[in-house]
Jmol script that loads the backbone (N, CA, C; Angstrom):
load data "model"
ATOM      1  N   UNK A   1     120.085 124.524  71.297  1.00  0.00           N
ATOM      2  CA  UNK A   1     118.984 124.873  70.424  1.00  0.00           C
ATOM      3  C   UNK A   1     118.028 123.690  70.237  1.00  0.00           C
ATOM      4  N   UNK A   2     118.542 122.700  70.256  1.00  0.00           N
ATOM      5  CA  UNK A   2     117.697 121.437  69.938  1.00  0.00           C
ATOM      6  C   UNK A   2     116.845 121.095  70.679  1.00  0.00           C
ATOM      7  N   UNK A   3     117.447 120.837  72.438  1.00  0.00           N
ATOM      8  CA  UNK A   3     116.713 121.401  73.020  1.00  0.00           C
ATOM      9  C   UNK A   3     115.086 122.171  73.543  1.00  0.00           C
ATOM     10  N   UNK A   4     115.237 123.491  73.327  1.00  0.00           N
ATOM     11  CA  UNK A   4     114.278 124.206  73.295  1.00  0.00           C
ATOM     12  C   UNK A   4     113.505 123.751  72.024  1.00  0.00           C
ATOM     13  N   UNK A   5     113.763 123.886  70.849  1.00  0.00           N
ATOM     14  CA  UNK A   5     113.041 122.866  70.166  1.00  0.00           C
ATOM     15  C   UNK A   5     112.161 122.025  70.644  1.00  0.00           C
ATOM     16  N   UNK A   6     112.859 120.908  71.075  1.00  0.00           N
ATOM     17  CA  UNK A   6     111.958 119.820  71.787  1.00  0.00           C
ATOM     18  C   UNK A   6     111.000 120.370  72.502  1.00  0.00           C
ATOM     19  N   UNK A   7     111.304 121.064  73.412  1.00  0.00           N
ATOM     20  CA  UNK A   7     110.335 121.690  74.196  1.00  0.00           C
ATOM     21  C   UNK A   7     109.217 122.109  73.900  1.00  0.00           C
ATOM     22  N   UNK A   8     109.761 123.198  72.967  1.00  0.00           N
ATOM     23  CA  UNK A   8     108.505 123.930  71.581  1.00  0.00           C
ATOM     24  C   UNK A   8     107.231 122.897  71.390  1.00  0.00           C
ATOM     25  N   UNK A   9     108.229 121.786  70.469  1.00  0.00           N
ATOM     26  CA  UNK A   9     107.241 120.764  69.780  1.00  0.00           C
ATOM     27  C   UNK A   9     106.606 120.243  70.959  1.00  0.00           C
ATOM     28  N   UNK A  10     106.807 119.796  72.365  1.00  0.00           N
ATOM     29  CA  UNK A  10     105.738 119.179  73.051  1.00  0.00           C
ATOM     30  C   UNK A  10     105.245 119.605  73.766  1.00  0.00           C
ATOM     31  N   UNK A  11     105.239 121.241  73.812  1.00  0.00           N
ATOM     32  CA  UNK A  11     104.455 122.135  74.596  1.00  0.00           C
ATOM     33  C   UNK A  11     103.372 122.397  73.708  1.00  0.00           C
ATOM     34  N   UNK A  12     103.639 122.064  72.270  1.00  0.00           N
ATOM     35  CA  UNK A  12     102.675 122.352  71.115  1.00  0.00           C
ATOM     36  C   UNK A  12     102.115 121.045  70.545  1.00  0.00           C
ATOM     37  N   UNK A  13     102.483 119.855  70.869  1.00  0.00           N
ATOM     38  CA  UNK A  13     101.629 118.832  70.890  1.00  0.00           C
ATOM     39  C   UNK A  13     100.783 118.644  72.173  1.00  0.00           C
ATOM     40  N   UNK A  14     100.884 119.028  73.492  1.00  0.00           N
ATOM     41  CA  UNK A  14     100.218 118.763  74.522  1.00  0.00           C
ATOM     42  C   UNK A  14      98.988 119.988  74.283  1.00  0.00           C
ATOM     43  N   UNK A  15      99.404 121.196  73.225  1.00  0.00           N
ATOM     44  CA  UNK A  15      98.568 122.537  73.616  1.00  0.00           C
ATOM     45  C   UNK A  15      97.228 121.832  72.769  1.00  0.00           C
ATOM     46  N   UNK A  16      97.891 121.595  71.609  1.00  0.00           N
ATOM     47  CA  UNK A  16      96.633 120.620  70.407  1.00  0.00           C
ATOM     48  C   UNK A  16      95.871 119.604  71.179  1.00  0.00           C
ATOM     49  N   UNK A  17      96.313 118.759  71.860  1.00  0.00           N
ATOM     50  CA  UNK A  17      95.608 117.602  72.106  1.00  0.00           C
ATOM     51  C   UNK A  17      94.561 118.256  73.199  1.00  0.00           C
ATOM     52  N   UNK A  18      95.222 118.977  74.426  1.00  0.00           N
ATOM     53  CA  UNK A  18      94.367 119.849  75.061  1.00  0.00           C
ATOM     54  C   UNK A  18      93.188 120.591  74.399  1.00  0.00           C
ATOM     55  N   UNK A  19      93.410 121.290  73.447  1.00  0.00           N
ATOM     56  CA  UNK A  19      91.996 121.981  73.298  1.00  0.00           C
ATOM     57  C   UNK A  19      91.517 121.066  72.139  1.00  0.00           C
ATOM     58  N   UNK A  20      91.928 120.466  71.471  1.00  0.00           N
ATOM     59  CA  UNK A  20      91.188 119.308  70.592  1.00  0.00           C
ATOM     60  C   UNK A  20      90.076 118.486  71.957  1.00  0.00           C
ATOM     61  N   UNK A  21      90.493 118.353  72.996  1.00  0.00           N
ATOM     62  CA  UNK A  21      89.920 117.766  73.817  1.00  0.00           C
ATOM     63  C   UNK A  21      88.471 118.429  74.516  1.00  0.00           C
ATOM     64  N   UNK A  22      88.903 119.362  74.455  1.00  0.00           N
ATOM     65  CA  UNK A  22      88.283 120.307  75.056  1.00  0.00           C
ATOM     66  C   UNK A  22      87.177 120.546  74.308  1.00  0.00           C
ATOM     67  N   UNK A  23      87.351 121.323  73.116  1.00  0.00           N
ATOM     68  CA  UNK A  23      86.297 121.079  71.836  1.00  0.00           C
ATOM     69  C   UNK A  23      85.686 119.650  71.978  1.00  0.00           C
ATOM     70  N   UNK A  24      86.181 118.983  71.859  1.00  0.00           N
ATOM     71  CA  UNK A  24      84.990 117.377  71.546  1.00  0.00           C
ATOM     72  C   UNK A  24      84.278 117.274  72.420  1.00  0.00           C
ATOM     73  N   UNK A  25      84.608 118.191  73.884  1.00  0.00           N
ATOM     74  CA  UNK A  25      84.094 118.547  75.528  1.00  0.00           C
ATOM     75  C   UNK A  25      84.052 116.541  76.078  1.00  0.00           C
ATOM     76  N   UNK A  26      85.660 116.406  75.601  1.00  0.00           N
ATOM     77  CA  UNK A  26      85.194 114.614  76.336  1.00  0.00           C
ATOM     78  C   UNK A  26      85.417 114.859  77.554  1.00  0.00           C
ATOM     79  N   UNK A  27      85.911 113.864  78.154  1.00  0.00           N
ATOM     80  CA  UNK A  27      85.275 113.751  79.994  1.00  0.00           C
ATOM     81  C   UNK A  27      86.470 114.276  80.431  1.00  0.00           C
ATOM     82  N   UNK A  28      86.659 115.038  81.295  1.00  0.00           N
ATOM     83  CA  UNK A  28      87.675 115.531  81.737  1.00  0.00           C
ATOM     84  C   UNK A  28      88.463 114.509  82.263  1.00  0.00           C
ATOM     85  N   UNK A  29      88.414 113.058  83.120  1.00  0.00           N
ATOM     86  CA  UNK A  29      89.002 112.356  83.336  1.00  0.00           C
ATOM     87  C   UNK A  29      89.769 111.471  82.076  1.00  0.00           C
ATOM     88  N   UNK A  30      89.416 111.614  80.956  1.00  0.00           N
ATOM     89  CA  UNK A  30      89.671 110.806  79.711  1.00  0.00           C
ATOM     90  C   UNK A  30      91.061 111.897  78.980  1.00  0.00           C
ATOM     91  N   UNK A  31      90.873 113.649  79.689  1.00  0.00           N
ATOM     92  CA  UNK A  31      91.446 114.231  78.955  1.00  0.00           C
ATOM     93  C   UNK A  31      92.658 114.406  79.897  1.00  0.00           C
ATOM     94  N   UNK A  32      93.093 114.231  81.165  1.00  0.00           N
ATOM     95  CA  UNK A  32      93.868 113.702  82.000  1.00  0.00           C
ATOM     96  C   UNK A  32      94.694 112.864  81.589  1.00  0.00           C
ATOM     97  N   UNK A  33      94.086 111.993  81.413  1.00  0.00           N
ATOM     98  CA  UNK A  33      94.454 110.076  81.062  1.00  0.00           C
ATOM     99  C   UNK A  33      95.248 110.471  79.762  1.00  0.00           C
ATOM    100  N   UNK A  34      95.037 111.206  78.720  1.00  0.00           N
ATOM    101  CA  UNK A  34      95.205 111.199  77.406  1.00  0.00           C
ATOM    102  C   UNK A  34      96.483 112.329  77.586  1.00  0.00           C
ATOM    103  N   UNK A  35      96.448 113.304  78.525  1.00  0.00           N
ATOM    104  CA  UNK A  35      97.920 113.985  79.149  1.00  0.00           C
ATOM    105  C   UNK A  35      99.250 113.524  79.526  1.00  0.00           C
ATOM    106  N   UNK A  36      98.624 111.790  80.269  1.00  0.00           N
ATOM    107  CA  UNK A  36      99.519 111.995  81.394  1.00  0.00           C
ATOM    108  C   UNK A  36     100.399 110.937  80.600  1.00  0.00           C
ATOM    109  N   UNK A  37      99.391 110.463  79.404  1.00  0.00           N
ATOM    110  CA  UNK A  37     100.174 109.504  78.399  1.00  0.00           C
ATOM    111  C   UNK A  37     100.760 110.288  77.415  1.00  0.00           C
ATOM    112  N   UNK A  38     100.716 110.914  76.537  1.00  0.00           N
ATOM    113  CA  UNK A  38     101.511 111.819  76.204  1.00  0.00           C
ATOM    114  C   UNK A  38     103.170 112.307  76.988  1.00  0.00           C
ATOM    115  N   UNK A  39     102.300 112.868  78.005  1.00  0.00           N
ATOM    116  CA  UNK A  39     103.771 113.347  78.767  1.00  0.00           C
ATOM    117  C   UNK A  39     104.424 112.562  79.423  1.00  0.00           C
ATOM    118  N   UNK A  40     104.117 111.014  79.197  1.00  0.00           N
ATOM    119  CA  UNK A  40     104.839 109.368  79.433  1.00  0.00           C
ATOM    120  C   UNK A  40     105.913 109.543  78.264  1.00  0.00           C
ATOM    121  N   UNK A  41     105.483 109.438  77.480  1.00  0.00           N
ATOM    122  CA  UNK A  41     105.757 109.466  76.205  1.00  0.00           C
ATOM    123  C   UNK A  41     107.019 110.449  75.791  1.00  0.00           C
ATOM    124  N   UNK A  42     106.619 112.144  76.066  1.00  0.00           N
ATOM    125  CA  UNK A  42     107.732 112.547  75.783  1.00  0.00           C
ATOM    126  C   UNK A  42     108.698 112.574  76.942  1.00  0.00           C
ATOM    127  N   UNK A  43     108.398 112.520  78.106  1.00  0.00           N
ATOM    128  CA  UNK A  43     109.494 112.295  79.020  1.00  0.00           C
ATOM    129  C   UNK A  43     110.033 110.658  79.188  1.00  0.00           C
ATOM    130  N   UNK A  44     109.818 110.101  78.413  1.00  0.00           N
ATOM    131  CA  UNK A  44     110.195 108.316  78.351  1.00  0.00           C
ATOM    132  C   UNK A  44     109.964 107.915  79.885  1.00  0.00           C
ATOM    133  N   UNK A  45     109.291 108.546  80.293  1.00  0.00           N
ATOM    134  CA  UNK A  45     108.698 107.807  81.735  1.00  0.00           C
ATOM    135  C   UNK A  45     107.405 107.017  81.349  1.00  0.00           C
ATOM    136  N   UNK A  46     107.898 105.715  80.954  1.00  0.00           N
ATOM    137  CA  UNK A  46     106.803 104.536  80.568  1.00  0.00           C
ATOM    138  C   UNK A  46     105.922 104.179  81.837  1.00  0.00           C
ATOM    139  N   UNK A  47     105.892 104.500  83.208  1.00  0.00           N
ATOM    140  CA  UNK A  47     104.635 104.254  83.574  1.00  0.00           C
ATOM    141  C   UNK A  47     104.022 105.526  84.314  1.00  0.00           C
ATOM    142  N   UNK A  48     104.307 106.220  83.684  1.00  0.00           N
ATOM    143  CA  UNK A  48     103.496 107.689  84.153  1.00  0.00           C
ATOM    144  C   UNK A  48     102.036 107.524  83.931  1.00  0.00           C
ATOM    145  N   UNK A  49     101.607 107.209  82.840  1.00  0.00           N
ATOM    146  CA  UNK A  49     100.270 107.292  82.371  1.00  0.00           C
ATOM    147  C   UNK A  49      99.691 106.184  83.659  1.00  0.00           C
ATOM    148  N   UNK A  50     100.354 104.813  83.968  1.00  0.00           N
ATOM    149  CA  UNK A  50      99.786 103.712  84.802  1.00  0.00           C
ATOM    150  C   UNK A  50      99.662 104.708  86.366  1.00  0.00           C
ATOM    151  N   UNK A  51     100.868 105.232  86.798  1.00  0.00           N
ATOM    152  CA  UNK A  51     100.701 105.834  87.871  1.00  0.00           C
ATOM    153  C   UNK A  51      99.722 107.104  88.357  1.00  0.00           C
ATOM    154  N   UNK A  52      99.170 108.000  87.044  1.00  0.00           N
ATOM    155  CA  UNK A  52      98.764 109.026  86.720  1.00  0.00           C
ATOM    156  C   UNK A  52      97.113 108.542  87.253  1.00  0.00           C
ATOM    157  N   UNK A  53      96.640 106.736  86.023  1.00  0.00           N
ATOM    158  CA  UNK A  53      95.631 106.197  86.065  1.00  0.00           C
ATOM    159  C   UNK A  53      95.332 105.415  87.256  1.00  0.00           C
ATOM    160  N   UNK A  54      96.204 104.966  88.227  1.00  0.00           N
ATOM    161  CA  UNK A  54      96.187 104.580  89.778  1.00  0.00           C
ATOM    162  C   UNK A  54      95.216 106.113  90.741  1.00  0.00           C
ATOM    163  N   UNK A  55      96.513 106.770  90.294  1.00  0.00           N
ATOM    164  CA  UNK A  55      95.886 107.905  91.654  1.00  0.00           C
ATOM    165  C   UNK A  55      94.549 108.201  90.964  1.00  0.00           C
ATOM    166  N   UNK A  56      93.960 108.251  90.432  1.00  0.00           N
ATOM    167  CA  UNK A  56      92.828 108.755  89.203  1.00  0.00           C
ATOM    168  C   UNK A  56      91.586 107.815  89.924  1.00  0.00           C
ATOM    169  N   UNK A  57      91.661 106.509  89.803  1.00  0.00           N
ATOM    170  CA  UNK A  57      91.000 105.479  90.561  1.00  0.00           C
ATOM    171  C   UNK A  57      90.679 106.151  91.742  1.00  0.00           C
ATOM    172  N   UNK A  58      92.148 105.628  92.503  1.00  0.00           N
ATOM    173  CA  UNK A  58      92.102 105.733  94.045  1.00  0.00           C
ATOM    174  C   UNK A  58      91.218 107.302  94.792  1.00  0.00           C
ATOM    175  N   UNK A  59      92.179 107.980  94.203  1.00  0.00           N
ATOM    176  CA  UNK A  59      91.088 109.443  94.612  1.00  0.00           C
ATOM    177  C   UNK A  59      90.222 109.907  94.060  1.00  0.00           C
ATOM    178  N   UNK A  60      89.738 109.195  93.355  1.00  0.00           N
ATOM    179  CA  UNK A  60      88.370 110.131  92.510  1.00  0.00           C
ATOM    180  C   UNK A  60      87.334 108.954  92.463  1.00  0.00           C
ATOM    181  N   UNK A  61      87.437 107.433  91.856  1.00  0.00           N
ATOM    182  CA  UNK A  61      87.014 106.420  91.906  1.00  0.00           C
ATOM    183  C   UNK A  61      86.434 106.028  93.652  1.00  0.00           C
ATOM    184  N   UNK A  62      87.129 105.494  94.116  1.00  0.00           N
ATOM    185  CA  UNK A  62      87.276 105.149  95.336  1.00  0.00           C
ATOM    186  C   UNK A  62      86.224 105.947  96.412  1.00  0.00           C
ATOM    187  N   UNK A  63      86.944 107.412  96.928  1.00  0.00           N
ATOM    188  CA  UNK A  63      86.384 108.602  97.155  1.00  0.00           C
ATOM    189  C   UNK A  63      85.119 108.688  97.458  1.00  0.00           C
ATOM    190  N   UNK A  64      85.495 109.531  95.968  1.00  0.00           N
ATOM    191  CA  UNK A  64      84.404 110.284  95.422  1.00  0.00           C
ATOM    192  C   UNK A  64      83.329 109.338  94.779  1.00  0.00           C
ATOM    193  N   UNK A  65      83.517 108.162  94.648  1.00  0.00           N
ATOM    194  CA  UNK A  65      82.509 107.293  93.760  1.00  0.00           C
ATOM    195  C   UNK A  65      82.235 107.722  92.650  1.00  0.00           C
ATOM    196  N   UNK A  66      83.239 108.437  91.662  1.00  0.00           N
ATOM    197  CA  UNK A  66      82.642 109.121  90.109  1.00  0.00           C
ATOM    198  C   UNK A  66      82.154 107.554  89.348  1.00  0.00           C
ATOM    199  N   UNK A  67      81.516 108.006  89.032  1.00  0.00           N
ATOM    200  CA  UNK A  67      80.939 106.283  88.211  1.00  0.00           C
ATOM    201  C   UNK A  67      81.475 106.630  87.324  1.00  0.00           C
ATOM    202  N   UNK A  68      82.251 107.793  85.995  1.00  0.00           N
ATOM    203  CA  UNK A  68      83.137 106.751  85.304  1.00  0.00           C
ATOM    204  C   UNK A  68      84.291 106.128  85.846  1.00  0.00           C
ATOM    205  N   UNK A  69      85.218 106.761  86.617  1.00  0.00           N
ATOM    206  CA  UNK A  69      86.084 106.162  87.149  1.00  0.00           C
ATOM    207  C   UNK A  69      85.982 104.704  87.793  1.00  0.00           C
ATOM    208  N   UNK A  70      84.990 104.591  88.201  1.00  0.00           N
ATOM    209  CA  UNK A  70      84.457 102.682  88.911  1.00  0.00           C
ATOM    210  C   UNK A  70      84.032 101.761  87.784  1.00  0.00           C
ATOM    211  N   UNK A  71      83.491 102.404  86.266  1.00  0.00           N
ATOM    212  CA  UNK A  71      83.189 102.150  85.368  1.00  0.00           C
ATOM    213  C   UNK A  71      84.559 101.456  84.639  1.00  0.00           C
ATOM    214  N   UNK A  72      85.231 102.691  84.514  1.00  0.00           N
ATOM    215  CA  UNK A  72      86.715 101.925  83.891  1.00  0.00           C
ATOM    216  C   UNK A  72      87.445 100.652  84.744  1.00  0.00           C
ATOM    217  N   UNK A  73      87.609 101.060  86.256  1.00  0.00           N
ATOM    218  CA  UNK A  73      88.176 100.264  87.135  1.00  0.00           C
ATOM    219  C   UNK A  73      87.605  98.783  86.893  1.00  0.00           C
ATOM    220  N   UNK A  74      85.728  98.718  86.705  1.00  0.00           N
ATOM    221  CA  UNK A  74      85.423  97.464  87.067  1.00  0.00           C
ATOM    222  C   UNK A  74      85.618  96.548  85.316  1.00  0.00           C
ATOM    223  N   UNK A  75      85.866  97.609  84.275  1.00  0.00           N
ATOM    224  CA  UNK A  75      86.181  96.756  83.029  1.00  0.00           C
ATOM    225  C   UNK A  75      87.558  96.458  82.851  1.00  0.00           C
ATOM    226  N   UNK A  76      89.146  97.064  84.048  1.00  0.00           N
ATOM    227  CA  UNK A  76      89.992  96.372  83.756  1.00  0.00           C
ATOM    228  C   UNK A  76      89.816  95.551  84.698  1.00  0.00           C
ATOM    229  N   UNK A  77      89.342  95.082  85.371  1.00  0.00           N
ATOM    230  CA  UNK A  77      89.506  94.038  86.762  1.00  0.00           C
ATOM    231  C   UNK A  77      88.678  92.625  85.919  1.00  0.00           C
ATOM    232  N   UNK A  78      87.459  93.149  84.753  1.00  0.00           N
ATOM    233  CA  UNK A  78      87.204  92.417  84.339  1.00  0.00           C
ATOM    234  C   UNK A  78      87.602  91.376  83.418  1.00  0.00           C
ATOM    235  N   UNK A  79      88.558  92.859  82.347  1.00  0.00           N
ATOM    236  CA  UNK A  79      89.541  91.923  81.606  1.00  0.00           C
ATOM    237  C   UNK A  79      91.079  91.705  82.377  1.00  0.00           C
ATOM    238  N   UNK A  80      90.927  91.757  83.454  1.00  0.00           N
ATOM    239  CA  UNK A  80      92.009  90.411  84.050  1.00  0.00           C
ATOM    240  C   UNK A  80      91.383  89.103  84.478  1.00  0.00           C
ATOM    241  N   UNK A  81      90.164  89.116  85.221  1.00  0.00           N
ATOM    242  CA  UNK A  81      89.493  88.351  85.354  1.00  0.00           C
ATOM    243  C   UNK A  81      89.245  87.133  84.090  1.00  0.00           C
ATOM    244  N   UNK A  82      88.560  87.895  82.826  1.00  0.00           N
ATOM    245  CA  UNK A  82      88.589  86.779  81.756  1.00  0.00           C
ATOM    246  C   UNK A  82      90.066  85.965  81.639  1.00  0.00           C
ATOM    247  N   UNK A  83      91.014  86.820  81.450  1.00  0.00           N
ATOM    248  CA  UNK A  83      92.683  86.230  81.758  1.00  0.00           C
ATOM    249  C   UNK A  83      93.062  85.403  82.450  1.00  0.00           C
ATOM    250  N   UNK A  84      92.365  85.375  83.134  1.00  0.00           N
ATOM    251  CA  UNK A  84      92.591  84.945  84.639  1.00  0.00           C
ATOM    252  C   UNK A  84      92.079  83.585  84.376  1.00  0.00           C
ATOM    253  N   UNK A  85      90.819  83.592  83.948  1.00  0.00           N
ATOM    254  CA  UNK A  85      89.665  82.685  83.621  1.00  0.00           C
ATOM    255  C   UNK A  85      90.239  81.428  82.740  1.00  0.00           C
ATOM    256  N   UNK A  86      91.070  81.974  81.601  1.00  0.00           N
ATOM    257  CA  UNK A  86      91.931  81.290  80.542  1.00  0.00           C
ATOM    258  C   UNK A  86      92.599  80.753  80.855  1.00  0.00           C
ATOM    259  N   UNK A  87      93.711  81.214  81.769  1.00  0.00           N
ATOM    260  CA  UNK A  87      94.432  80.722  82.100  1.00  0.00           C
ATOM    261  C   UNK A  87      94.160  79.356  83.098  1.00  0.00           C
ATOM    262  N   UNK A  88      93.244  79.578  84.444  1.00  0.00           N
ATOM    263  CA  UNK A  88      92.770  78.367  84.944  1.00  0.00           C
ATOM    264  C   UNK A  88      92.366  77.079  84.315  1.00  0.00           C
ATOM    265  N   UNK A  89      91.214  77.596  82.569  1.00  0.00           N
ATOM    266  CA  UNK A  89      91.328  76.434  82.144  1.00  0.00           C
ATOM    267  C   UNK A  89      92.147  75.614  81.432  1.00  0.00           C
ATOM    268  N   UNK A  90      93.044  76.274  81.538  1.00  0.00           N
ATOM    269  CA  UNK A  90      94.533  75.526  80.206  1.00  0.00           C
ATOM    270  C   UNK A  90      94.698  74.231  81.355  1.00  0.00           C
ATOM    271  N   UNK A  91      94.636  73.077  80.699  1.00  0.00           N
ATOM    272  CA  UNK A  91      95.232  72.363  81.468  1.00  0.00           C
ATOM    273  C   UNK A  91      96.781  71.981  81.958  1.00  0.00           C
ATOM    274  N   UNK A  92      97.353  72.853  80.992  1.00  0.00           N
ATOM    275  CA  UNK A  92      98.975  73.030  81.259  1.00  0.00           C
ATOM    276  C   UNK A  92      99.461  73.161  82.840  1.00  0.00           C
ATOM    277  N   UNK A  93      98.860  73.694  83.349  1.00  0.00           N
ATOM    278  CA  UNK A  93      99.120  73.969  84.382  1.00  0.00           C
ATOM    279  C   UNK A  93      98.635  72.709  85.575  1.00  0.00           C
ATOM    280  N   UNK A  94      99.481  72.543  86.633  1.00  0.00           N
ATOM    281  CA  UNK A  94      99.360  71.445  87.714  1.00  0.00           C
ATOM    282  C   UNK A  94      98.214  71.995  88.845  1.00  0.00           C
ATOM    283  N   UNK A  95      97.811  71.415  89.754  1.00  0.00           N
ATOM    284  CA  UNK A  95      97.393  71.150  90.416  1.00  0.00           C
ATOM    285  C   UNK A  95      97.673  73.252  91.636  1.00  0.00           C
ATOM    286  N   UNK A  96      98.741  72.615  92.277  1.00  0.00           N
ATOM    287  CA  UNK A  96      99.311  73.764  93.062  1.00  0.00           C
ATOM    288  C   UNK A  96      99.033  75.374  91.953  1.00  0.00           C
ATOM    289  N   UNK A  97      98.973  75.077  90.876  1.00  0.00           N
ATOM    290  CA  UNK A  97      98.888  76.284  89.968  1.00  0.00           C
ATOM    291  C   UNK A  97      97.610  76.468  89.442  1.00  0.00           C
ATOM    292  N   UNK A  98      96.749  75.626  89.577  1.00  0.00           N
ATOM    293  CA  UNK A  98      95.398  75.697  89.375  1.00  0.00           C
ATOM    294  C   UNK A  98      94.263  76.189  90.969  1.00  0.00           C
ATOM    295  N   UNK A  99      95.355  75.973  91.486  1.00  0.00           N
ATOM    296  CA  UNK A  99      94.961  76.455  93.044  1.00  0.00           C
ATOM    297  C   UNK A  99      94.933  77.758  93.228  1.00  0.00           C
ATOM    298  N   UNK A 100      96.352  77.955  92.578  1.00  0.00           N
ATOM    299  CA  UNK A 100      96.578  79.717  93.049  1.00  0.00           C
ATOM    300  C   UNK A 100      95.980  80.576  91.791  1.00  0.00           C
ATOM    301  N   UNK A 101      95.481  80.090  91.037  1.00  0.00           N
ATOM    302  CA  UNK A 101      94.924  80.743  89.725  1.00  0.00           C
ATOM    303  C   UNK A 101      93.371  80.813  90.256  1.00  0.00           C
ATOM    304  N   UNK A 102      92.943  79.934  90.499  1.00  0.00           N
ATOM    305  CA  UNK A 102      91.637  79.918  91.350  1.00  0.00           C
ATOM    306  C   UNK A 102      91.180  81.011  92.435  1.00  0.00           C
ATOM    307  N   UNK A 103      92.336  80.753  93.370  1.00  0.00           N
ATOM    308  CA  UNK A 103      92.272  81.751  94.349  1.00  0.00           C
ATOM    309  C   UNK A 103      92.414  83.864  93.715  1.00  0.00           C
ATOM    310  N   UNK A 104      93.544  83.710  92.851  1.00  0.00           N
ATOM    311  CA  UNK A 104      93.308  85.214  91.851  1.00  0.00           C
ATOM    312  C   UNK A 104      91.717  85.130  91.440  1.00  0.00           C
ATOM    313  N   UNK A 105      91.042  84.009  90.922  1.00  0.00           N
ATOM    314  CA  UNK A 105      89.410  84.402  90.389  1.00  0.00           C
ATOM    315  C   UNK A 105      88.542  84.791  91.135  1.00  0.00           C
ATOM    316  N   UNK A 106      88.549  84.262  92.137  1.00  0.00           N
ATOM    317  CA  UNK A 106      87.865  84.400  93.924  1.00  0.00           C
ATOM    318  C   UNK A 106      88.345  85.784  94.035  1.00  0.00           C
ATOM    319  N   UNK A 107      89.435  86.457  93.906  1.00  0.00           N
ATOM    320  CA  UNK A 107      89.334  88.024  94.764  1.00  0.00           C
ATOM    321  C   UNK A 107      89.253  88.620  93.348  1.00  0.00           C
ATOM    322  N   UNK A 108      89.577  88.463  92.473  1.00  0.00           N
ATOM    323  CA  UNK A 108      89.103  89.284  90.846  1.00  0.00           C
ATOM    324  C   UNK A 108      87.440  89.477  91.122  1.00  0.00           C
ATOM    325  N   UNK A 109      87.008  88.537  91.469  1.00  0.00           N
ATOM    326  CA  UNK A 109      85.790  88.241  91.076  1.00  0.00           C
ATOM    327  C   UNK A 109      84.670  88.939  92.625  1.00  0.00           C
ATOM    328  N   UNK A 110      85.898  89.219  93.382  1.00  0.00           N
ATOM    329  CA  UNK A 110      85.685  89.882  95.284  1.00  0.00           C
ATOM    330  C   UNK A 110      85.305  91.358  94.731  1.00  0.00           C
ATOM    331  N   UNK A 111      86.391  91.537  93.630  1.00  0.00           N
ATOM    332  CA  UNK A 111      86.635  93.172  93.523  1.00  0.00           C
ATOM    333  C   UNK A 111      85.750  93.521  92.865  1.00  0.00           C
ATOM    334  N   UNK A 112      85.321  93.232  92.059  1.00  0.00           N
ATOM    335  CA  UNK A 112      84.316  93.633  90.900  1.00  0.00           C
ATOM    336  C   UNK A 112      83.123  93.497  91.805  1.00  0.00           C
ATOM    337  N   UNK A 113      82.555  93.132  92.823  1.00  0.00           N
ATOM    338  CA  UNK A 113      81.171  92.963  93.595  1.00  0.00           C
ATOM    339  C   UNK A 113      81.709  94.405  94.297  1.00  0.00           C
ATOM    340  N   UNK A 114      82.823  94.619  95.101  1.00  0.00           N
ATOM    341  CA  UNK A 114      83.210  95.887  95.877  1.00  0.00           C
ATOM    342  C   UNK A 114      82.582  96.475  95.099  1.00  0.00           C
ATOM    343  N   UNK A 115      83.469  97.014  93.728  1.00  0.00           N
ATOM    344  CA  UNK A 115      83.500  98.353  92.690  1.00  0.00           C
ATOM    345  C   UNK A 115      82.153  98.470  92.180  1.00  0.00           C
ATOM    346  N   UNK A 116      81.217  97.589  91.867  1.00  0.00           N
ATOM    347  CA  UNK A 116      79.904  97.555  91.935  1.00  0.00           C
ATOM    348  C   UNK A 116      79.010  98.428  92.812  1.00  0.00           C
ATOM    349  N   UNK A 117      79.405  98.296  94.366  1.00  0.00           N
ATOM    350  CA  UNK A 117      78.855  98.274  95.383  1.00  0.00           C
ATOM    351  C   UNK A 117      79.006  99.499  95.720  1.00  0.00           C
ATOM    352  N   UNK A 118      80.225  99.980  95.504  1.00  0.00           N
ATOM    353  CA  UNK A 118      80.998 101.646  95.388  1.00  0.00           C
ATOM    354  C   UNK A 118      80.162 102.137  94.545  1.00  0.00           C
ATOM    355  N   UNK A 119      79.740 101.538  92.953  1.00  0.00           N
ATOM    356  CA  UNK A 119      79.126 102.332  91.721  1.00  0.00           C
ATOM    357  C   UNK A 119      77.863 102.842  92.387  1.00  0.00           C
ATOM    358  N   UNK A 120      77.070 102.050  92.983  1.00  0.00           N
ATOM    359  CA  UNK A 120      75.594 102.234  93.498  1.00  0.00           C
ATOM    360  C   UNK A 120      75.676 103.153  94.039  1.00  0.00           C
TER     361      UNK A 120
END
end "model"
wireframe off; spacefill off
backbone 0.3
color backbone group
């Protein structure tokens, strides 16, 4: 019984968030994203939503060139990039590690000219 229960409740939290979504008419890719985390969530598959938001990129981003999808892509590449950025200037780090932190800014900084170039 408990069970089906469960079921109940997250066939009836996914039904709400769905047409709550739907009503606000947000972007259909946002209402995906906002699914596939949810159903991360109740199936404790913690990177569903990451894997869900990969193929999402790759085939629709990539592709199809949807400019939001290249939109989102080029603001997380960006905030790794700033990360990235931080980290190079800490001086904590040696020589050999300021090298290879460098070299991550150089293709962070490769990708975001691509995803740009895709947006156009």
């Amino acid at each position: 019984m408990a069970d089906k229960d469960f079921m109940y409740g997250a066939a009836e939290l996914l039904r709400e968030k769905l047409s709550d979504s739907v009503t606000l008419a947000k972007n259909p890719f946002d209402i995906i994203l906002e699914m596939a985390q949810t159903l991360g969530e109740i199936s404790g598959e913690k990177n569903y939503y990451r894997t869900i938001q990969e193929q999402l990129h790759t085939n629709y981003g990539a592709v199809l060139h949807d400019r939001f999808i290249l939109d989102k892509e080029i603001a997380l590449v960006k905030a790794r990039l700033e990360k990235i950025q931080a980290a190079y200037e800490n001086p904590d780090f040696d020589d050999d590690e300021h090298r290879r932190i460098g070299f991550a800014l150089e293709r962070h900084k490769a990708e975001i000219e691509r995803l740009k170039n895709l947006h156009e």
